[in-house]
N, C-alpha and C positions, 0 to 999 in steps of 0.2 A: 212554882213551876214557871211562870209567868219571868221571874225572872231569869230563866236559865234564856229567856227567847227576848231579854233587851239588848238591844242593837245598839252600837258606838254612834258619834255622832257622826255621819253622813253627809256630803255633797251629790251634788248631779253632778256626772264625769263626762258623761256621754250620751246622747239618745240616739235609736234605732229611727232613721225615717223612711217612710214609705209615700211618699211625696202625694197629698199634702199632711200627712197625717203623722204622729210622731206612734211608732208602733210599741220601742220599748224603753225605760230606762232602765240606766248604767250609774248605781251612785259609787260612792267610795272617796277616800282620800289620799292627799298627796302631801309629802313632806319634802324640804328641800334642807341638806343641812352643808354645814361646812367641817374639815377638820377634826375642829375640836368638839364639833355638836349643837354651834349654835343654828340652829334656827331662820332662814333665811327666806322662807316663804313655807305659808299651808294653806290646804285647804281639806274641809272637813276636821278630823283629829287627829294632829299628827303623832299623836300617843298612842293610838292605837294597836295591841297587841297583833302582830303579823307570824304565820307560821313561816320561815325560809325558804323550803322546799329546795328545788332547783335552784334560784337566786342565791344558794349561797354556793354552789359549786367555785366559783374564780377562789375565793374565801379559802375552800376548802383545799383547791391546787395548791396552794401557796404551802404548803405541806410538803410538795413531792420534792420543793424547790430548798427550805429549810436546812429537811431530813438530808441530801445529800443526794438524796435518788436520782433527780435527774441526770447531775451529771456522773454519777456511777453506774447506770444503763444506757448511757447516749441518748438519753430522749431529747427531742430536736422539737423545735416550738411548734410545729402541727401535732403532738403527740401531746403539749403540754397543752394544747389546746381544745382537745380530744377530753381530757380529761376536764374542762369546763363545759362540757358539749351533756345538751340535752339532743343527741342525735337523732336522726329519722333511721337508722339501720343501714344507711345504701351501702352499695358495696366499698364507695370508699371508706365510709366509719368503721364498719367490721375490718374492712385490712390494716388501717391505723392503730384500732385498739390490739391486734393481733397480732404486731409489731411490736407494741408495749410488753405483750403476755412475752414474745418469742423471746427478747431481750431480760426479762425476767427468769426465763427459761421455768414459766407457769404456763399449764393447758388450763383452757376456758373454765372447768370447772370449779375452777379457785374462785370464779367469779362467785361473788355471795347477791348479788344484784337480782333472780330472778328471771324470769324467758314473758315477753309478749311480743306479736307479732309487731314486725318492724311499719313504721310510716312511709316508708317509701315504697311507690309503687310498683318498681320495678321488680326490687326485692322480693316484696308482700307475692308478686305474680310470679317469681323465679320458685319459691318454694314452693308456691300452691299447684305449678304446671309437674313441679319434679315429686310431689308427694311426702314433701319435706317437712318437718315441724321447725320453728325459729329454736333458738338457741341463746345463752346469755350471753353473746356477744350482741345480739339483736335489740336487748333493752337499751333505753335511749341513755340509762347512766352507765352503759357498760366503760365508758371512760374514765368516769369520776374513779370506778370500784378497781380500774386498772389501776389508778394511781395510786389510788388507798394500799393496794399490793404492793406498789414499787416502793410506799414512805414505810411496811413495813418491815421490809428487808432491810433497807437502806437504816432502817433501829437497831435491824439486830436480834427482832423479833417473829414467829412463825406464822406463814399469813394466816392460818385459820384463826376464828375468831374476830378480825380486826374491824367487823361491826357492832361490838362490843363499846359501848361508851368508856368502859373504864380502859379499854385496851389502847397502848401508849400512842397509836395513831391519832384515836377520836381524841385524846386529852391533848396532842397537839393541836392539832385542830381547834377545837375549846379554846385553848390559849391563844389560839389565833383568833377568833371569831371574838375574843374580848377585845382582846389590844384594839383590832379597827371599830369595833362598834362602840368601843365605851362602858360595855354592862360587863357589872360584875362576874368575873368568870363562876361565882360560887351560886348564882341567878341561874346558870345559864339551865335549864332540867332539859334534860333529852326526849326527845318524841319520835315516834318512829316515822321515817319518810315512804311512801312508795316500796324503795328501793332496797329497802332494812335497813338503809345506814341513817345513825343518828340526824337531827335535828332541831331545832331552837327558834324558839317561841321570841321577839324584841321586839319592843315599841317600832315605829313606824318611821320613827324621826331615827332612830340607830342603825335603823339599813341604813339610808341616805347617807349617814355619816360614815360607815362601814368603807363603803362607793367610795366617798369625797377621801378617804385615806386611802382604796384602793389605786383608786386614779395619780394620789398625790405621792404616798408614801409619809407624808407629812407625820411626826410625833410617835413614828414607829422605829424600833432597834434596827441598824443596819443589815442583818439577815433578810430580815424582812421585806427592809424599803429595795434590795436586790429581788427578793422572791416578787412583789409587786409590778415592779420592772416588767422580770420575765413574761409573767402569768399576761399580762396584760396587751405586750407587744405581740405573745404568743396570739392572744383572741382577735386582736387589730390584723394582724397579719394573714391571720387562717380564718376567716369568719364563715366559710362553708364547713368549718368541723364542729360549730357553736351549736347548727341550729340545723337547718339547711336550705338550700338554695329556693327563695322566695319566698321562708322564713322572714318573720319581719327582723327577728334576731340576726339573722344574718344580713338584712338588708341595711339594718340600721347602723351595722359594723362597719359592711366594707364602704357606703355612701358618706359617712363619716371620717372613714381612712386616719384612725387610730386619736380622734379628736375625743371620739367619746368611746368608753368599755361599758356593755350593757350585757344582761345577765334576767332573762324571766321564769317564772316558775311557775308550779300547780297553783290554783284556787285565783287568781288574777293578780297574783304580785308580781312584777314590774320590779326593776333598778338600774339604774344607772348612774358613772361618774362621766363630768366633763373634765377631761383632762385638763387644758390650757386651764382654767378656774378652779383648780381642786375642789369642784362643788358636785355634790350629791342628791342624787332623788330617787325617791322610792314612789310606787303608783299601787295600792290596792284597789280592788276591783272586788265590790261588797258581794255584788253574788256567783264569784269565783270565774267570770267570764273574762277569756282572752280578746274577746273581739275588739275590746277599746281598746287595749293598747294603743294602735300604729295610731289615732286620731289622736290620742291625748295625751303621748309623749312626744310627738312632732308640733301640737299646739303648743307645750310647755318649752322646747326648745325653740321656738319661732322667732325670739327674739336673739338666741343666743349663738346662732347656728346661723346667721345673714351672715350671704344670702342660701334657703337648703335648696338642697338639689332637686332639680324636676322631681325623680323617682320619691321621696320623700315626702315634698309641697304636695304629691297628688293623695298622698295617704291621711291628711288633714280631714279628706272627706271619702271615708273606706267602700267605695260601692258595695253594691250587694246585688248578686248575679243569678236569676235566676236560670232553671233547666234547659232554657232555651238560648241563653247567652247574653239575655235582656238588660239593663241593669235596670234595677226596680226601686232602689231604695240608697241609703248611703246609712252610715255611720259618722255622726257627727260630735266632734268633742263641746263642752261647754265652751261660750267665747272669753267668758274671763280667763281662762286657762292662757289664752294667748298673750295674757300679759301678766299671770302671777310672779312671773320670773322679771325681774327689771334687765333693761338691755344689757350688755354683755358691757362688764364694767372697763375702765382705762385703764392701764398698762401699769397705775403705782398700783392699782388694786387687787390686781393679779396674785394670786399666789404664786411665791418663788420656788 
């Protein structure tokens, strides 16, 4: 039993402080890869088995982009961005996705995604004032599961079903999720996510690389290094559909301004490509906490990202606010983070 409860090998990523006192840690590890998968900085194990979750949505758009669909339903890069979106529910993400469905000429109940009440405020107080229950356009993957509808018309095939691993969406999919990661498609076992739609278990060091092809396109068939294109300018462009507004996903999109595509999910994973570098990083976060992010992937970029933008530089050190408006504490990332990454290489070094 003892070893069902041994742990991978672990780094400090982040501490909880309450000035003077360090209240919690944050271990976990980080991978950085390029391309083709080598290895270009870790910390902790970069092997480490990671479930995708959410992070693999961009991944999984790259499908609607393939199959044809986008441009056989007019979906316009907020729509394909929608479909990367771990959404809060506002009312712009239900009318986005419900654009998607209209164009598909699907009602919502195609959606196979599930109903929880939405994260946005306004929302969450619009239906609790009108006596209203949410709906599955309200789930925050209601865009991924739009798309999944649209790649599976665009096959040829009936949308029911289409969270089904074997059904010809997920196996594109699949196909896709090898070509950028590098694992074996025959590896890849499906797990169920949140949302019902499949999922996949990859080393830690195969996100990053995942990223660094998504960003690049590098080593991928021309369908593809197109569907990357789209998927990516789509998230650069529209980053209030990703995440939302003061979301750090979204923060780190639009402060970025289409340098870097980043993509977080349940349980504390983290990923991101820098584009100009075709380089990759994934962040797990050991006891599934989102708080470290915003410190320990602006540490990891610090050198790569001179000079980052105020809004950014202050997220290095995440206050912590309490009930009275106080701040009391911060979030601090580890200081070697700030320099695992070497500074941002010369120009022959670049990937072309």
């Amino acid at each position: 039993m003892a070893e069902a409860f041994s742990l991978p090998q672990a780094a400090v990523l982040a501490v909880s402080r309450r000035d003077p006192v360090i209240e919690s840690v944050h271990y976990g590890q980080v991978a950085a890869a390029d391309p083709e998968g080598r290895l270009v900085a870790a910390w902790g194990d970069p092997a480490v088995p990671v479930v995708l979750r959410s992070c693999a949505k961009p991944l999984q758009a790259l499908a609607v982009i393939t199959s044809g669909a986008a441009d056989r339903f007019g979906l316009e890069p907020r729509h394909l961005a929608i479909c990367c979106a771990s959404h809060s529910g506002s009312a712009l993400h239900l009318q986005t996705v419900a654009e998607i469905l209209d164009r598909l000429g699907l009602a919502d109940l195609y959606l196979g995604c599930g109903v929880h009440w939405p994260s946005d405020r306004a929302e969450f107080d619009r239906l609790k004032r009108a006596g209203l229950s949410p709906g599955p356009l309200h789930n925050n993957c209601s865009g991924k599961h739009a798309g999944m509808l649209a790649t599976a018309l665009a096959l040829g095939t009936r949308p029911e079903g289409y969270l089904d691993p074997v059904h010809p969406v997920q196996a594109l999919i699949r196909r896709h999720l090898a070509l950028l990661s590098g694992v074996d498609e025959s590896s890849l076992v499906p797990l169920p996510d949140g949302c019902g739609a499949p999922t996949y278990a990859l080393p830690l060091r195969s996100v990053a690389r995942a990223f660094a092809c998504l960003v690049s396109g590098q080593g991928l068939p021309e369908d593809l290094r197109q569907a990357v294109r789209r998927v990516t300018a789509a998230t650069a462009g529209h980053p209030e559909m990703v995440q939302a507004e003061g979301g750090f996903n979204t923060v780190l999109l639009r402060e970025t301004q289409g340098r870097v595509i980043a993509k977080g999910g349940a349980e504390g994973l983290f990923a991101l490509g820098l584009k100009e570098e075709a380089l990759g990083l994934a962040v797990k976060v050991s006891d599934g906490a989102s708080r470290p992010w915003a410190p320990v992937v602006v540490a990891l970029l610090n050198k790569r990202l001179e000079p980052l933008s105020p809004d950014l530089a202050g997220l290095a050190r995440a206050e912590q606010v309490n009930c009275h408006g106080t701040v009391v504490g911060r979030v601090e990332a580890h200081p070697a983070l700030f320099g695992l990454l070497p500074s941002k290489p010369s120009a022959e070094e670049v990937w072309p």
